[in-house]
C-alpha positions in Angstrom: 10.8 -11.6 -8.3 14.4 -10.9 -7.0 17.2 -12.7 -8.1 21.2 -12.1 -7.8 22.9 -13.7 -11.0 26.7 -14.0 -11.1 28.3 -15.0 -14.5 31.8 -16.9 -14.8 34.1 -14.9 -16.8 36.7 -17.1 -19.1 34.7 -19.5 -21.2 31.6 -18.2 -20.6 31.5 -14.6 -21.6 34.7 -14.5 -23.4 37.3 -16.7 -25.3 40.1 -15.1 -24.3 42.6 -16.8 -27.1 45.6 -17.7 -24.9 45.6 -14.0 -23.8 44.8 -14.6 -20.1 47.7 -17.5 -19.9 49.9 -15.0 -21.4 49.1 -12.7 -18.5 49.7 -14.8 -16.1 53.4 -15.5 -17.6 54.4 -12.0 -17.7 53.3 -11.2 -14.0 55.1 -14.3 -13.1 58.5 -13.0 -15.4 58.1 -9.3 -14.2 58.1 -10.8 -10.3 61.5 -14.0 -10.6 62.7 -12.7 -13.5 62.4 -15.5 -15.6 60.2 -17.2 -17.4 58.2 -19.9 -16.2 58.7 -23.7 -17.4 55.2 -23.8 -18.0 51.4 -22.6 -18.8 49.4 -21.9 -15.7 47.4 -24.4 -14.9 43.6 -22.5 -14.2 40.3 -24.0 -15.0 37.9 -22.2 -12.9 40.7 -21.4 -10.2 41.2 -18.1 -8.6 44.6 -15.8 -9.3 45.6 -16.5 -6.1 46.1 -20.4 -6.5 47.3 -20.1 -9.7 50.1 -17.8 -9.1 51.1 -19.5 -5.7 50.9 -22.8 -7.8 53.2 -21.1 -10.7 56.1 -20.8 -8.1 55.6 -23.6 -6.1 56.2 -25.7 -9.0 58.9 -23.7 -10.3 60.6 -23.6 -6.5 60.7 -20.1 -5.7 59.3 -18.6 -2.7 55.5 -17.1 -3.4 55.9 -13.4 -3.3 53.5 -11.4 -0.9 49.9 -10.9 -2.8 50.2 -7.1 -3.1 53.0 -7.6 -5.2 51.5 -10.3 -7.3 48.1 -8.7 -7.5 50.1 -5.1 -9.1 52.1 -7.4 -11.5 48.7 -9.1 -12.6 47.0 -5.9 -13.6 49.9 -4.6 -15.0 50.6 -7.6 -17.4 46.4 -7.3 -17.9 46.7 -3.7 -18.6 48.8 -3.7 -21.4 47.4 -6.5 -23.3 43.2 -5.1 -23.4 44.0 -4.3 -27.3 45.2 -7.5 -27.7 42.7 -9.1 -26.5 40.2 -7.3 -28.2 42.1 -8.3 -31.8 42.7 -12.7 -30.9 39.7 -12.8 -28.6 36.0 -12.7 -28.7 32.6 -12.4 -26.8 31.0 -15.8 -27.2 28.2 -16.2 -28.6 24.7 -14.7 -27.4 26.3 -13.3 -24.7 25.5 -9.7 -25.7 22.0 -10.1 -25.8 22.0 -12.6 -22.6 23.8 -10.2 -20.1 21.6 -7.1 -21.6 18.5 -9.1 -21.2 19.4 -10.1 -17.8 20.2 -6.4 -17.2 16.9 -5.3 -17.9 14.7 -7.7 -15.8 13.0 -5.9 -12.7 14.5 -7.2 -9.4 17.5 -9.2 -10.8 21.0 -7.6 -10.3 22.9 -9.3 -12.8 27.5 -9.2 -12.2 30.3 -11.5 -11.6 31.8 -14.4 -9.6 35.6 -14.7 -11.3 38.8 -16.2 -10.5 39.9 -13.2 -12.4 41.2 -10.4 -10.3 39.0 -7.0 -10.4 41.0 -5.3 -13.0 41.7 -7.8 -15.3 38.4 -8.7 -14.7 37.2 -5.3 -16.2 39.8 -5.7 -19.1 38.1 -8.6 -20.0 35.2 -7.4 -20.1 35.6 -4.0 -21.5 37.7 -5.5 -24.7 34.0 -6.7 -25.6 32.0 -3.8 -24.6 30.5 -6.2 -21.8 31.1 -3.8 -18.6 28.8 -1.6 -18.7 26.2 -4.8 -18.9 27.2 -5.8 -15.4 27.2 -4.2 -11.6 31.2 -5.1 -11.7 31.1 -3.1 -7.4 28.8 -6.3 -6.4 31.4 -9.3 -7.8 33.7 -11.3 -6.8 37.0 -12.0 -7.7 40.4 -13.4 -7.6 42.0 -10.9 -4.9 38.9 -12.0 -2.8 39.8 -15.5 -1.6 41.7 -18.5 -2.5 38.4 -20.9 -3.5 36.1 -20.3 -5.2 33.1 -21.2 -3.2 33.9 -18.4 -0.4 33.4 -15.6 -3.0 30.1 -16.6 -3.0 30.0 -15.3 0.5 31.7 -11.9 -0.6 29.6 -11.7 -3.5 26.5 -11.6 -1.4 27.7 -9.1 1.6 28.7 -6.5 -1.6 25.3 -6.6 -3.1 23.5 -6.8 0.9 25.8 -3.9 1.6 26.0 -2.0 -1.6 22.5 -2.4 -3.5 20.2 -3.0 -0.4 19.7 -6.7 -1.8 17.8 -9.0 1.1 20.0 -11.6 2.0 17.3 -14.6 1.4 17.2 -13.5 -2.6 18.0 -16.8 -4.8 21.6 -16.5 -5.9 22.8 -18.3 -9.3 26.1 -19.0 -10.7 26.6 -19.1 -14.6 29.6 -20.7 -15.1 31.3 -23.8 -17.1 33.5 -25.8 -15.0 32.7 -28.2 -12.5 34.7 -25.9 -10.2 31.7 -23.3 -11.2 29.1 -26.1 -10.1 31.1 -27.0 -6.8 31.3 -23.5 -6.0 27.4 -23.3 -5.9 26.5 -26.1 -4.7 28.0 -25.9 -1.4 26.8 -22.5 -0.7 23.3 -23.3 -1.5 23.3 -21.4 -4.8 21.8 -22.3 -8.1 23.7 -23.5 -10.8 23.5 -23.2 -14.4 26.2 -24.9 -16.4 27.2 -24.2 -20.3 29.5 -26.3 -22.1 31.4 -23.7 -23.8 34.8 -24.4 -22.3 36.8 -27.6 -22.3 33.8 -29.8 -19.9 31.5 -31.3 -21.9 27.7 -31.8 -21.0 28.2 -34.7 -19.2 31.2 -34.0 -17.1 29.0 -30.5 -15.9 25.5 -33.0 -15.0 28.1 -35.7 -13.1 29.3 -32.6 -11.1 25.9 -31.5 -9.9 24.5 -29.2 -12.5 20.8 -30.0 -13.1 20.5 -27.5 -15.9 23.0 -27.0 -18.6 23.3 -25.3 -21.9 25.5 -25.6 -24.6 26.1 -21.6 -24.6 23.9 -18.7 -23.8 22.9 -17.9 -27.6 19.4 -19.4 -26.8 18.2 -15.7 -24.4 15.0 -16.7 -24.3 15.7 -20.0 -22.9 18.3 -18.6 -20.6 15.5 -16.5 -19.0 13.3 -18.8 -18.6 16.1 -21.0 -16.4 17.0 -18.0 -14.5 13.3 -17.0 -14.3 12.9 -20.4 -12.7 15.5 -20.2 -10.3 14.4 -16.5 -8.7 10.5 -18.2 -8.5 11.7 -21.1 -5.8 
């Protein structure tokens, strides 16, 4: 049975250590030339709002997106090794995307607030790209909420892997913005607590299946497995 599985990227793959915050100052530096007052605010957001919201709080006008999306992957580029030293792959996520890579029919990639090539930075400091069909995700650059990338994530994979447009689509992520995100696009959700929402705050926001991480691959499956058989 077909199914089209799109992880979450920051606190559900990876711990990123502070790095991705860090990125987001320096593009915001390198475009006013100062720093900001204060950490970006994120949790599940895409790099869109959370640049737009790093100048409107500081007052400045929001610079056009080409020039925030080059000053993004810039500040990403230069910081993969450093990433790669604070942060880590969390756990069972190794053997969960390579499992999920192997099953016949599923096409296993992303749905990211993270813009495309920090998004492969990310990944790549953990050896987790080549795990993932990175062409089919979606990202930051895509859209400003994170329930319309659902939409792009779907035309990529129609368009790019021949994928039927009725094929059950789940989100893997761990923020109710994750959970929102599918369930008004009539996706599936599966929720892990491995970021700053506990259990409960992910089952008040709609999940109906949630895990603590993915270091249990044999009961990830068999959730997934569920999803692609209704």
């Amino acid at each position: 049975m077909e199914l089209f599985v799109l992880w979450d990227i920051d606190h559900t793959l990876i711990e990123n250590a502070g790095v991705s915050k860090e990125i987001y100052a320096a593009a915001f530096a390198a475009l006013s030339g100062r720093e900001p007052a204060g950490p970006a605010r994120t949790e599940g957001r895409t790099d869109r709002l959370i640049m737009s919201d790093m100048f409107i709080r500081e007052e400045l006008p929001v610079p056009d997106w080409h020039f925030v999306e080059t000053a993004l992957a810039r500040a990403g580029e230069v910081r993969l090794d450093e990433l790669s030293r604070r942060g880590t792959a969390l756990p069972g996520v190794h053997e969960a995307l390579k499992a999920a890579s192997t099953q016949s029919g599923w096409t296993s990639s992303v749905l990211t607030g993270n813009i495309a090539a920090n998004a492969r930075v990310k990944l790549a400091a953990f050896g987790l790209d080549s795990l993932l069909d990175l062409s089919v995700g979606a990202y930051g650059a895509d859209a400003e909420l994170r329930p319309d990338l659902v939409a792009v994530a779907r035309e990529r994979v129609l368009r790019l892997r021949g994928v039927s447009a009725d094929v059950p689509t789940v989100l893997v992520g761990d923020t109710p913005r994750d959970v929102e995100a599918a369930l008004t696009t009539g996706s599936r959700i599966l929720a892990v607590a491995s970021g700053i929402h506990a259990p409960q705050e992910l089952t008040a926001a709609g999940a109906a299946e949630v895990l603590p991480d993915l270091s249990d691959t044999k009961r990830l499956l068999g959730i997934l497995g569920s999803f692609a058989g209704r």
